[in-house]
C-alpha positions as CSV (number, residue, x, y, z in Angstrom):
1,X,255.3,126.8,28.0
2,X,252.4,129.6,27.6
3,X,250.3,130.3,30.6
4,X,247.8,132.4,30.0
5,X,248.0,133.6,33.9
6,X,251.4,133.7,34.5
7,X,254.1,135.9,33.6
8,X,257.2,134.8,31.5
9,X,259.2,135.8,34.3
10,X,257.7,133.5,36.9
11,X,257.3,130.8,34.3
12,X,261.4,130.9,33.6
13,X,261.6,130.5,37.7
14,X,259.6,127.2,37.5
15,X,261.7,125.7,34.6
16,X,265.2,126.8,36.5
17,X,264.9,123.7,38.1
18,X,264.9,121.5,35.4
19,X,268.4,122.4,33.7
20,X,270.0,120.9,36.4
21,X,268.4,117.8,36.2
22,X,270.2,117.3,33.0
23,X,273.3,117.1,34.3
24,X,274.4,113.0,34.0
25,X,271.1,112.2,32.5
26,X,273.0,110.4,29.2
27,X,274.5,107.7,32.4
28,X,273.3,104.3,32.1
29,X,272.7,101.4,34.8
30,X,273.6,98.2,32.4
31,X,276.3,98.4,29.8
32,X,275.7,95.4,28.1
33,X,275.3,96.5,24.3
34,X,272.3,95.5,22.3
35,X,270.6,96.2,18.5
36,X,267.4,97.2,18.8
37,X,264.6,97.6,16.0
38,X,261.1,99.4,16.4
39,X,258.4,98.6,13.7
40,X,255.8,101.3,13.6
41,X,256.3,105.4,13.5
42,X,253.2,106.2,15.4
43,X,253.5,108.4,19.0
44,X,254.6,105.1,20.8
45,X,256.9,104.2,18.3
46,X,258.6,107.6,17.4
47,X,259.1,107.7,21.4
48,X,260.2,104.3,22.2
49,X,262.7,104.8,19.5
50,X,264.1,107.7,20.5
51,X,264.5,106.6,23.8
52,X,266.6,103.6,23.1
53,X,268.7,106.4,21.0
54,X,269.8,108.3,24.1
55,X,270.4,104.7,26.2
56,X,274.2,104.0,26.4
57,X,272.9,100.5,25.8
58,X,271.7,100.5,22.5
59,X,274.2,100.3,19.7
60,X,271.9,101.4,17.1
61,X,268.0,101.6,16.7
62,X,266.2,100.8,13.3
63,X,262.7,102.6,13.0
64,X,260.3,100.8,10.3
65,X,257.4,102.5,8.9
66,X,255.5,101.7,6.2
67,X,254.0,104.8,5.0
68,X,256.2,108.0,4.0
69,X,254.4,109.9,7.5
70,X,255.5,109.5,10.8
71,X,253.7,110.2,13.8
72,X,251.0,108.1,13.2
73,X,247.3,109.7,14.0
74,X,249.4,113.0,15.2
75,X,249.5,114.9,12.3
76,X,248.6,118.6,12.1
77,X,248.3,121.8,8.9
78,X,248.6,125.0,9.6
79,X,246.5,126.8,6.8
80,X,247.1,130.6,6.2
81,X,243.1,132.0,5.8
82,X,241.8,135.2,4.0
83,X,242.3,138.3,5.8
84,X,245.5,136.8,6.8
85,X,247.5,135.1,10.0
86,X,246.8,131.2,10.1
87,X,244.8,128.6,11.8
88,X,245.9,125.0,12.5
89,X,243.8,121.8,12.0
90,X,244.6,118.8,14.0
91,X,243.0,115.5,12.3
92,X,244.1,113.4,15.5
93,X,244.7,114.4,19.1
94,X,244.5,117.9,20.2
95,X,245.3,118.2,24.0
96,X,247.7,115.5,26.3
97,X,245.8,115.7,29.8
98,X,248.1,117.0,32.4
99,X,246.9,115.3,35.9
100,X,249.9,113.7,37.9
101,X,251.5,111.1,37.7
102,X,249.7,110.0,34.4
103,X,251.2,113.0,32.4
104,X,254.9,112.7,34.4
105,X,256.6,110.7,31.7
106,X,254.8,112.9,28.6
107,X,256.2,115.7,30.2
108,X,259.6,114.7,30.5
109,X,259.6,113.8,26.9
110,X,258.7,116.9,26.3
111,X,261.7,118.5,28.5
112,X,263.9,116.0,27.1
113,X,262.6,117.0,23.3
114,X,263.1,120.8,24.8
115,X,259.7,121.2,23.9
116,X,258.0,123.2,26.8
117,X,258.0,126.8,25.1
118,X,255.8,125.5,22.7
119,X,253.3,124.4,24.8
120,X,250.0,126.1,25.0
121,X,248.4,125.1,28.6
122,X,244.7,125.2,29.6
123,X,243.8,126.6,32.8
124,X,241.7,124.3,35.0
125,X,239.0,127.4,36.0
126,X,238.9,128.3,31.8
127,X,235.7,127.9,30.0
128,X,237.3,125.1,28.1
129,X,237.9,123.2,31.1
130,X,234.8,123.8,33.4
131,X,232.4,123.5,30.3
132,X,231.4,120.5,28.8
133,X,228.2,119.7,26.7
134,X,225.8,117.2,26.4
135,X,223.7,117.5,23.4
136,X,220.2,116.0,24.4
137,X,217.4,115.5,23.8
138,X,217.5,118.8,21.3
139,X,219.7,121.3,22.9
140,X,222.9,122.0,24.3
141,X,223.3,120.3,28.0
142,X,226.2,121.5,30.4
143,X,227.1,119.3,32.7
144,X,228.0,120.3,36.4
145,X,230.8,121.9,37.6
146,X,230.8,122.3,41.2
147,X,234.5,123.9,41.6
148,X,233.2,127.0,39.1
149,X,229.3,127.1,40.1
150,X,229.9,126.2,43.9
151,X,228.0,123.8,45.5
152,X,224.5,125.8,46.1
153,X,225.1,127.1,42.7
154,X,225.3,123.6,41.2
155,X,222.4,122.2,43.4
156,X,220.3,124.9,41.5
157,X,221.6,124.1,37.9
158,X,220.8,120.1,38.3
159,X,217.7,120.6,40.2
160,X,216.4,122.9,36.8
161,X,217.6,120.4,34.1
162,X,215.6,117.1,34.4
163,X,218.7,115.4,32.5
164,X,221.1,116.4,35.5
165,X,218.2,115.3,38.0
166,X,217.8,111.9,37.4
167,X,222.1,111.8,37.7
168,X,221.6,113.3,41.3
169,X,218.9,110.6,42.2
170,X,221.0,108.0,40.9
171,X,223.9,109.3,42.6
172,X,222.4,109.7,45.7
173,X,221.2,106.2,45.7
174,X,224.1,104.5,44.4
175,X,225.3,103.8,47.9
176,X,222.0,102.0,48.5
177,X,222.6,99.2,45.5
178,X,224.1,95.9,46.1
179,X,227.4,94.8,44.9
180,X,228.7,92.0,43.3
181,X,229.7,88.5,44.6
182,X,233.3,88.3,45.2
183,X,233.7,85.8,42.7
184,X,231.8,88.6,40.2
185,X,234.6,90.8,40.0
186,X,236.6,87.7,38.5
187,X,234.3,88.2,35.6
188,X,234.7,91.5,33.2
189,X,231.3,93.4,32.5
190,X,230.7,96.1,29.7
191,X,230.7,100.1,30.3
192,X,226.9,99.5,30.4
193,X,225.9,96.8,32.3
194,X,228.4,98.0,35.0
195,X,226.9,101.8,35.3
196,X,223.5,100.6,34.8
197,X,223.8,98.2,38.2
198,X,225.6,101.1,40.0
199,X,223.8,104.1,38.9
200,X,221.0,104.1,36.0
201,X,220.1,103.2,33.0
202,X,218.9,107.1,31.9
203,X,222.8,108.1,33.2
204,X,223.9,105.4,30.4
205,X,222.0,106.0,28.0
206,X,222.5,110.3,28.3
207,X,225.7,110.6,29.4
208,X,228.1,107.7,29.8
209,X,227.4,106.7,25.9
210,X,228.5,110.1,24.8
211,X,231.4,110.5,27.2
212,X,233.0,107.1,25.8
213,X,231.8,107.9,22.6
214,X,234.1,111.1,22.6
215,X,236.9,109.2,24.3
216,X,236.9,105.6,22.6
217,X,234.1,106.3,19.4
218,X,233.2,102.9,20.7
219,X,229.8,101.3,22.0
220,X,229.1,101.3,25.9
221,X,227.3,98.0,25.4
222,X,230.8,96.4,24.3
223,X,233.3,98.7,25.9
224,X,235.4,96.7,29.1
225,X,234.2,97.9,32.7
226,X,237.6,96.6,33.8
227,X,240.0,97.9,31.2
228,X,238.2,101.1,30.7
229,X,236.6,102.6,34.6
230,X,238.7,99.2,36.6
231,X,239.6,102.1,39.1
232,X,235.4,102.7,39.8
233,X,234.7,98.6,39.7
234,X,237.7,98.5,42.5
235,X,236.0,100.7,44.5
236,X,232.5,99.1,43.7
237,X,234.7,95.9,45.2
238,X,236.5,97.3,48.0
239,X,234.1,100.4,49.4
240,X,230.4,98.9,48.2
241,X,229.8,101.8,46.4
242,X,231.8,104.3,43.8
243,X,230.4,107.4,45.5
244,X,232.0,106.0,48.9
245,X,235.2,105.3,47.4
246,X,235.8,108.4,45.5
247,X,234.7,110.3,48.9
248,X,236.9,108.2,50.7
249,X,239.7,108.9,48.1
250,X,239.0,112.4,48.5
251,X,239.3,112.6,52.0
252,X,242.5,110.2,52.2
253,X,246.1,111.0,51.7
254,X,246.6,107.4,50.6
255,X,245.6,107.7,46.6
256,X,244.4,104.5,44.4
257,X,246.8,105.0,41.5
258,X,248.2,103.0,38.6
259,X,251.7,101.7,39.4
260,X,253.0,101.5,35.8
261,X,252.7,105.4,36.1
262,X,255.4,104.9,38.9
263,X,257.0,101.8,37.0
264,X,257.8,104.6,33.8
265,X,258.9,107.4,36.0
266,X,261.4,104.9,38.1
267,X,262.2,103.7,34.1
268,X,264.3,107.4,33.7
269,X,264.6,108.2,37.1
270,X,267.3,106.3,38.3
271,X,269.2,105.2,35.3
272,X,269.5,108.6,33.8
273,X,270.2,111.1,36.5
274,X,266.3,112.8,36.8
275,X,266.8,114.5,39.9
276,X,264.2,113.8,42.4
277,X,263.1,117.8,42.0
278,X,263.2,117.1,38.0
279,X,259.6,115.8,38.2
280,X,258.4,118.1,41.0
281,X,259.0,121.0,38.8
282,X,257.2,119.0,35.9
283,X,254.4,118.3,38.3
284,X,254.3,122.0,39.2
285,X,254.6,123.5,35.6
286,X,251.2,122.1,35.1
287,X,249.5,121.7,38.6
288,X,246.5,125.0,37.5
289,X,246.1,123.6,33.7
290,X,243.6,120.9,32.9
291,X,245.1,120.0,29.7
292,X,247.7,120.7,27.1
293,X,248.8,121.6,23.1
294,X,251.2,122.2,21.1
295,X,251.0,125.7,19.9
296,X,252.0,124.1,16.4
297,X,249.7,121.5,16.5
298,X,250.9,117.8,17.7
299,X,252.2,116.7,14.5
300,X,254.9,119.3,15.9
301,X,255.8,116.8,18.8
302,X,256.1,113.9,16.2
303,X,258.2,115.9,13.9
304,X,260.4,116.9,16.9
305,X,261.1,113.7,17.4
306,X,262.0,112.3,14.5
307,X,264.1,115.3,13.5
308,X,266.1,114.4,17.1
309,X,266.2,110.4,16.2
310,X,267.7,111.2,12.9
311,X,270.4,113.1,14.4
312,X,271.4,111.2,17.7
313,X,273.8,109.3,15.0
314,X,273.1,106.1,16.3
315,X,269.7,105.6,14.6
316,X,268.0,104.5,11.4
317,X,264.6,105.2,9.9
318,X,263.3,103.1,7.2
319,X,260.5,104.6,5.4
320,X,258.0,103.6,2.6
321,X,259.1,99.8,3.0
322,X,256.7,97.4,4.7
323,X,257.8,94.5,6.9
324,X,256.9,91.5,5.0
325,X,258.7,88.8,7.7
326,X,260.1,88.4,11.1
327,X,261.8,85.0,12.3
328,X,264.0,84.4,14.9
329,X,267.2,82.4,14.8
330,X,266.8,79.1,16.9
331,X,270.9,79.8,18.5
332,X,271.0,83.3,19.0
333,X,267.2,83.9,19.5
334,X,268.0,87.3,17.4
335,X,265.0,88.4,15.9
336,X,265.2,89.2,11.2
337,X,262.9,92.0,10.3
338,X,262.5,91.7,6.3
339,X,261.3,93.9,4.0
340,X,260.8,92.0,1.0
341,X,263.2,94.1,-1.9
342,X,265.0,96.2,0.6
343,X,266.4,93.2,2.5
344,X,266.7,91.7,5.7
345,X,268.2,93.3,8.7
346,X,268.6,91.3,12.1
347,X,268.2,93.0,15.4
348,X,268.9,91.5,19.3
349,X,265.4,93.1,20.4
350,X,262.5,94.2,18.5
351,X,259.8,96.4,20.0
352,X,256.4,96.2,17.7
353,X,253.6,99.0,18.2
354,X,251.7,98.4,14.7
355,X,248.3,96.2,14.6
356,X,247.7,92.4,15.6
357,X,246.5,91.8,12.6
358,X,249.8,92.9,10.4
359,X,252.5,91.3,13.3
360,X,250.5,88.0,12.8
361,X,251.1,88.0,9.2
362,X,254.0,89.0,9.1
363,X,254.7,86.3,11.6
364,X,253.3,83.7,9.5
365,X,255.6,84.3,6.2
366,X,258.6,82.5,7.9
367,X,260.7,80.7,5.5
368,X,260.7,76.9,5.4
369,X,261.7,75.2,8.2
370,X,261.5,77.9,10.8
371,X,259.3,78.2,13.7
372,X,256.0,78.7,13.3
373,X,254.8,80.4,16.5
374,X,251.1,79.2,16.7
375,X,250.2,80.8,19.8
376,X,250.9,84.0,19.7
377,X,249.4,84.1,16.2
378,X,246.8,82.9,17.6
379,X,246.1,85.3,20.2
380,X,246.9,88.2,18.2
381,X,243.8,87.1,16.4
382,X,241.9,88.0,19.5
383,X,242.6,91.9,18.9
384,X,241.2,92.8,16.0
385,X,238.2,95.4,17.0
386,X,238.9,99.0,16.0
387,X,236.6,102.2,14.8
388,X,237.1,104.9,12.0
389,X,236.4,108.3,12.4
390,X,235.7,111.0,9.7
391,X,237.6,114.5,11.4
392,X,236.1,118.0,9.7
393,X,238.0,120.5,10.6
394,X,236.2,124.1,9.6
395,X,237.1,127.6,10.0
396,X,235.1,130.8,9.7
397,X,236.4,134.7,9.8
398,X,233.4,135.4,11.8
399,X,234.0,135.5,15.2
400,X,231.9,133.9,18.3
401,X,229.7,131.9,16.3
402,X,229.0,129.2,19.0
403,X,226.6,130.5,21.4
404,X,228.3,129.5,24.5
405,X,231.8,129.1,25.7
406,X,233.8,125.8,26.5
407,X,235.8,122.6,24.9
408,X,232.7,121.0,23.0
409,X,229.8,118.8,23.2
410,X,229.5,114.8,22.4
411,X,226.4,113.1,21.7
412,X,224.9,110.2,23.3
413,X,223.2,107.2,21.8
414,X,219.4,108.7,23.2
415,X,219.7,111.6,20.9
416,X,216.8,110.8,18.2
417,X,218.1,110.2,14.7
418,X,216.1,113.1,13.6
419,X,218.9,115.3,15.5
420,X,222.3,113.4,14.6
421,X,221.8,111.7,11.2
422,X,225.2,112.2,10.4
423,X,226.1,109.8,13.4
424,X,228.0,112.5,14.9
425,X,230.1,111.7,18.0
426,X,230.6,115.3,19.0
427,X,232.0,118.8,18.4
428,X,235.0,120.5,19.7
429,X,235.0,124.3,19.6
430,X,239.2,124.1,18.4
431,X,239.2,127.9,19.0
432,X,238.4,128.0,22.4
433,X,240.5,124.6,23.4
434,X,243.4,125.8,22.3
435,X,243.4,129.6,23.2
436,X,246.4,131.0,21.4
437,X,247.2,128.7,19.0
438,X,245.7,130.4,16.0
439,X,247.1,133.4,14.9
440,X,243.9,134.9,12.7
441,X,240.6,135.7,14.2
442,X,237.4,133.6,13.8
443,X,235.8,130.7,14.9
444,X,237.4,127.2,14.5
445,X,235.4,124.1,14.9
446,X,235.8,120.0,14.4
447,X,233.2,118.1,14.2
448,X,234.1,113.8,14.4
449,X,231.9,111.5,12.9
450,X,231.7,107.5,12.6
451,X,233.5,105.4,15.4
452,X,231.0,102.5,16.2
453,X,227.8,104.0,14.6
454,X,230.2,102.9,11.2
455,X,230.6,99.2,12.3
456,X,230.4,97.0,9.5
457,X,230.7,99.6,6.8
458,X,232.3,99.0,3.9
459,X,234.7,101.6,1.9
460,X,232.1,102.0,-0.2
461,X,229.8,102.9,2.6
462,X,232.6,106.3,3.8
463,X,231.5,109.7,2.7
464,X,234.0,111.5,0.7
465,X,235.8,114.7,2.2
466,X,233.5,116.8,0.2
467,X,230.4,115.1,1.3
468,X,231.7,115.3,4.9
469,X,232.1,118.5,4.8
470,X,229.0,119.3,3.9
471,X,227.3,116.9,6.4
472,X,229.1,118.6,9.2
473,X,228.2,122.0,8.4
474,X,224.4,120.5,8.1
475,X,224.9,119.4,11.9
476,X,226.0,122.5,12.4
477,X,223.7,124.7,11.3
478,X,221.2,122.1,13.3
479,X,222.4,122.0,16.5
480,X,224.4,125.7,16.9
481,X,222.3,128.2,14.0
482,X,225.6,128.3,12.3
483,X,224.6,129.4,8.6
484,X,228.0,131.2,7.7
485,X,230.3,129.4,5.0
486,X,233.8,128.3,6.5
487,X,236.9,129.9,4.6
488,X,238.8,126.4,5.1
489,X,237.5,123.2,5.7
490,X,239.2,120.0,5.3
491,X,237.9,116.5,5.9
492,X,240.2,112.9,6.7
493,X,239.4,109.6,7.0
494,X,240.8,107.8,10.0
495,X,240.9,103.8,9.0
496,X,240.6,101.7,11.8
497,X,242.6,104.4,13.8
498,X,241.1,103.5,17.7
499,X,241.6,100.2,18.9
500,X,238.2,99.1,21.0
501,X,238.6,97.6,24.5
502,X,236.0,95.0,24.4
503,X,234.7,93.1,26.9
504,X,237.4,90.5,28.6
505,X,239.9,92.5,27.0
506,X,242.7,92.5,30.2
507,X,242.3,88.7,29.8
508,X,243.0,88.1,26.5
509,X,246.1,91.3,27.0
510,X,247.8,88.5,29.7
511,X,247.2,85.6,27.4
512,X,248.9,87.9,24.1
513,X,251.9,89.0,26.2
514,X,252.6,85.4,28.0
515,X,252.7,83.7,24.4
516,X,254.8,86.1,23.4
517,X,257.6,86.3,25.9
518,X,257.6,82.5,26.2
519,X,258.0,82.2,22.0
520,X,260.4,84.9,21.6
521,X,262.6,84.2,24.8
522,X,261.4,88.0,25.8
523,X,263.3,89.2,22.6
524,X,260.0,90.6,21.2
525,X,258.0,93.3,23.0
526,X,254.4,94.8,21.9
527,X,253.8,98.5,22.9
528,X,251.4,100.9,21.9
529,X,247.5,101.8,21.9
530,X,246.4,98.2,20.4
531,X,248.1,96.3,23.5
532,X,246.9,99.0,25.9
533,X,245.7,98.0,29.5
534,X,245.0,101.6,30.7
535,X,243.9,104.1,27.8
536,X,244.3,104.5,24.7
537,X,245.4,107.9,24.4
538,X,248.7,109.7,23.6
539,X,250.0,109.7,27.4
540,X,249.6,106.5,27.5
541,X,250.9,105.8,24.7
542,X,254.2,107.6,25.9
543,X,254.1,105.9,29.2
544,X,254.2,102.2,27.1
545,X,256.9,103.7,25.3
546,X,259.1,104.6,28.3
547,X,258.4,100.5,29.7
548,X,258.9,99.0,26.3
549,X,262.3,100.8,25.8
550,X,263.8,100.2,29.2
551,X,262.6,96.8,30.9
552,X,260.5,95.5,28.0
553,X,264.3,95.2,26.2
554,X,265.8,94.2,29.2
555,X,268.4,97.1,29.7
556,X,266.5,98.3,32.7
557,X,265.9,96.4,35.3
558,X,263.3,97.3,38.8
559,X,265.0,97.9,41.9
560,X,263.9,99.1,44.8
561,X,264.6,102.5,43.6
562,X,265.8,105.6,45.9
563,X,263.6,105.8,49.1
564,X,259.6,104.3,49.5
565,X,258.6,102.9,46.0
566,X,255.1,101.8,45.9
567,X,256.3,98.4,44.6
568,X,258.7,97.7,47.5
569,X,255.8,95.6,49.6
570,X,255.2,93.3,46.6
571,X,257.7,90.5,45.3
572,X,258.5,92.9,42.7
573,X,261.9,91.2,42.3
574,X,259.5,88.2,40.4
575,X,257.3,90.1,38.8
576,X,258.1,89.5,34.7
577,X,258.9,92.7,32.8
578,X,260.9,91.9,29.9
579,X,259.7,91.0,26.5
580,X,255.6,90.6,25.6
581,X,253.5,93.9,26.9
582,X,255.0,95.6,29.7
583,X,252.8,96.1,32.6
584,X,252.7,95.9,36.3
585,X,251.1,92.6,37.5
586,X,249.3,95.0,40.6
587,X,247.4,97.4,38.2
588,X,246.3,99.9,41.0
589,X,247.3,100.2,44.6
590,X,246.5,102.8,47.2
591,X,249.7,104.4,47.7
592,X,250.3,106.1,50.7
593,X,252.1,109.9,50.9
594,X,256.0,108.8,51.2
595,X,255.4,106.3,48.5
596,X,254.9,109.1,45.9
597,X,257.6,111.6,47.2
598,X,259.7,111.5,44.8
599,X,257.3,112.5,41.8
């Protein structure tokens, strides 16, 4: 792990820790041997799969993928350039966030993968992390930093840009704003309509529509207050105001966290000999970084893993065949994955992380006679909102073309057409959030277009990599003065590649994953960034991974784990893990100090 602050010496003291925790980590809780099948080679698959590989449990794991890539979205090229050395494009995510516990279990599968000398970390007082841009109405915006600037410092900055004013106001007066009706919060509300009653309608239309933009490429107006910012509404519910909550959370030992962060750790914790120091040191690897990368790119984490699956000897990847069927057998409730010419294989549990819309298909082709499972096809129909986005990755051998320093700017639905034609979504400046992953000299940019501005287009409708290209270097030139040609450039299409958390979309996630453990008798489980129910994003993607491949198959079951577990003062022996989408019934709880010990 590269810190760009810290010596190698000191960094090899930090790890020390963590080869001990090795020791027993291969010894397993339950015994009881299953076949297990994962459909889908994305992030959560690749990791849910490999996970089940090094479970004493599991027999044997079948991987199904029906393209010849694995990995999903995470897929990276690293390009030698003129003049020499090479750059690296990523065309999906770039940097894992590292805050605690959220990043716990993507950093253990990075220790377990042996992967943390290839990370590149981002310090939290870098320009990449203190600087972010708003584009608006015609210029380059950055938004407050008050750990960097100091307070009086930041005071002077927002009191200067009229943009950053009308945020203070509204800040300032959010206290002042009624909430909702106790029976309101049993209702969900869009990104929108939520911030516009606690704050302002300027703040959504300037700053929350690009922020979600960047994050989701989805539309405020349809985005889920309570799937997306539930943690804020909580606060709206239990404080009267966000600004009093996130003070008083501040302020507090006692944190509001999500408990499936704790439900994952406690997944590896106690059934595979994770010392309790195992994720202290984790924790304290990446306590003064903001965010993380692979100094390969991140189709290097998908390739590690499917180089370790292949070789664990108990598992099976099936590549280039599409699952046409999947019934289950009315005795032994096993679950048959078929793949039309290549045959039929049957499996005791089956965890699915590919889209609604293909499980319900392939649902429906059951052969004659055999349960048609009507609700959960059903329901699956409910989840079929996602965006495309249009990556450009471009390179140029001059150096320090952008005129400022930091990660990037988005853009927010106010910006006047005249200034994002292209429907741009924002820019990252890839050279400066990834300090040291390039090897030649220049300036490396990516530039994402589409996501909901592309609603309702046709394939028709999608510029062509060429055309892309050229439309991001126009934006470009627009919004930085950049005239200079790239040496590289490369453009991909991402087909419906982020699922959109809609309004009521917690609701209908319940509904999906009770339909589904009641017709599958808990054999089937649904894991990934289509059934999330907080982010979207590769962590979160790993976290699902770690709950689908321990309690979602049933070898893992929740105790009361070693010392205070912030579960232990629910009925947590009740609460229905196995099978359907794994999740903690108590979403977020304020968990006191000796309730997170142990991470």
């Amino acid at each position: 792990m590269r810190l760009p602050s810290a010596s190698s010496r000191a960094l090899r003291r930090a790890q020390a820790p963590l080869a001990f925790s090795r020791v027993g980590q291969r010894h397993a809780l339950h015994t009881k041997q299953f076949d297990a099948a994962v459909i889908g080679a994305g992030i959560t698959g690749l990791t849910a799969a490999y996970q089940l590989s090094q479970d004493p449990s599991c027999s044997k794991v079948t991987l199904y993928e029906k393209s010849s890539h694995l990995g999903g979205w995470l897929s990276s090229e690293k390009i030698p350039v003129p003049g020499g050395g090479n750059v690296v494009f990523e065309y999906g995510p770039r940097t894992l966030r590292t805050a605690s516990p959220t990043s716990l279990p993507m950093l253990d599968l990075l220790f377990q993968l042996r992967l943390l000398d290839d990370v590149i970390l981002t310090p939290k007082d870098a320009p990449a992390s203190t600087n972010r841009y708003i584009y608006y109405p015609d210029r380059l915006v950055r938004l407050p930093a008050p750990l960097k600037d100091g307070i009086f410092n930041t005071g002077v900055r927002i009191l200067q840009e009229p943009m950053l004013r009308e945020i203070l106001w509204s800040l300032l007066s959010e206290s002042t704003k009624p909430r909702l009706e106790p029976e309101g919060y049993l209702q969900d509300e869009s990104i929108a309509d939520f911030l516009s009653r606690r704050v302002s309608s300027g703040v959504v239309d300037n700053i929350a529509s690009a922020v979600f933009a960047g994050i989701f490429g989805g539309d405020i107006n349809r985005l889920s207050a309570e799937a997306v910012i539930g943690k804020l509404r909580l606060f709206e519910k239990k404080h009267d105001s966000i600004c009093l909550g996130l003070f008083q959370e501040a302020q507090n030992l006692v944190k509001t966290l999500a408990m499936d962060d704790f439900l994952a750790i406690e997944s590896v914790q106690a059934d595979f000999g994770r010392f309790e120091m195992h994720f202290k040191t984790l924790r304290a690897l990446t306590s003064s970084s903001s965010v993380l990368a692979m100094k390969d790119g991140m189709g290097h984490l998908a390739d590690t893993l499917a180089t370790q699956l292949r070789e664990s000897g108990k598992a099976e990847v099936v590549l280039g065949q599409e699952v046409t069927a999947i019934s289950q057998d009315s005795k032994t409730r096993d679950l048959t994955i078929d793949c039309g010419k290549a045959g039929a294989k049957t499996h005791n549990r089956v965890i699915a992380t590919h889209s609604p819309s293909n499980l319900s298909q392939q649902l429906k082709n059951t052969k004659a006679g055999q349960s048609v499972f009507s609700d959960t096809i059903q329901n699956l129909a409910q989840h079929k909102d996602a965006v495309t986005i249009m990556v450009v990755n471009l390179f140029y051998t001059e150096e320090k073309l952008v005129p400022v320093e930091g990660f990037g700017y988005l853009l927010p639905s106010s910006v006047p057409f005249e200034q994002n034609p292209e429907r741009a979504l924002g820019v990252i400046f890839a050279d400066q959030a990834s300090v040291g992953q390039d090897t030649a000299p220049g300036t490396k940019l990516t530039v994402m277009m589409g996501g909901h501005w592309w609603d309702g287009w046709t394939e028709a409708d999608y510029p062509d990599p060429d055309t892309a290209i050229q439309m991001a270097q126009t934006l470009l030139h627009r919004h930085l003065g950049i005239t200079a040609t790239p040496a590289v450039a490369r453009a991909r299409l991402l087909r419906d590649a982020i699922p959109q958390y809609t309004v009521g979309h917690l609701s209908r996630i319940e509904k999906l994953s009770r339909s589904v453990r009641r017709d599958f008798d808990k054999r089937l489980t649904l894991a990934g960034s289509w059934y999330g129910t907080l982010g979207i994003g590769v962590v979160d993607c790993i976290r699902q991974a770690y709950l689908a491949s321990s309690y979602g198959v049933g070898s893992k079951k929740l105790g009361p784990g070693d010392g205070p577990r912030p579960w232990g003062k629910y009925d947590y022996h009740n609460w229905e893990l196995e099978g359907g989408i794994v999740t903690s019934p108590v979403r977020f709880d304020e968990i006191p100090l000796n309730e997170r010990n142990h991470i």
